[in-house]
N, C-alpha and C positions, 0 to 999 in steps of 0.2 A: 693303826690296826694291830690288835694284838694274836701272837700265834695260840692256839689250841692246842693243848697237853692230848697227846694219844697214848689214854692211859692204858693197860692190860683190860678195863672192862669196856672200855668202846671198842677196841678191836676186835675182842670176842663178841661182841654185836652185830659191829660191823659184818663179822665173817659170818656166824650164824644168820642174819636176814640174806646176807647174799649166798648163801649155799640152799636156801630155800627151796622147792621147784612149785614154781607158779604156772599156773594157765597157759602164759605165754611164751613159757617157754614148747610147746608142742610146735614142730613148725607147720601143722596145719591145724593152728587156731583161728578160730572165728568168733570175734566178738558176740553177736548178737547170736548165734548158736549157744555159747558157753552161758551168755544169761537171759534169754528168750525174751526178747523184750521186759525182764524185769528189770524196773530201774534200780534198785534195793542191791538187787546182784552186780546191777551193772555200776555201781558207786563202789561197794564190794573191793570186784574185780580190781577196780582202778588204784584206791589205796595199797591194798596187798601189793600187787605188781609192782605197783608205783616206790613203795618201800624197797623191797628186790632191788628192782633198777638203779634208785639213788645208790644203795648198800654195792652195788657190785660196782657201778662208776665210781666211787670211793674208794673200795679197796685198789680198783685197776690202776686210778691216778695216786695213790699213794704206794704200790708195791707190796700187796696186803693179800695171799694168794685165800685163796676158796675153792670149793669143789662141789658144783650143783650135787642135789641129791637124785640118786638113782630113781626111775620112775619104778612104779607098782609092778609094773609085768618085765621089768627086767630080771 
């Protein structure tokens, strides 16, 4: 198995996807509210987040800090 170079531009990737703020991060999200039985939305929904999630278990298991972005009404 060979190791992976964490060059200056995956980290700043890495940090940008995961300082993101998704959907899920609201703690009273609701799937099926957020994309009304659309599945379009709801495939969407699932990438994006899904990218976030991987990006931030990344930096967390690597030591790689980040900083959600503030929400709109803050």
């Amino acid at each position: 198995m060979s190791a992976i170079a964490l060059t200056p531009k995956i980290i700043d990737r890495l940090k940008s996807l995961a300082s993101d703020r998704v959907a899920t991060d609201n703690e009273d999200f609701e799937a099926y509210s957020w994309c009304g039985g659309n599945a379009d939305d709801a495939v969407d929904l699932g990438v994006n987040c899904g990218y976030t999630d991987l990006a931030r278990e990344l930096c967390d298991a690597l030591g790689i800090g980040y900083e959600i972005e503030a929400e709109d009404n803050e």
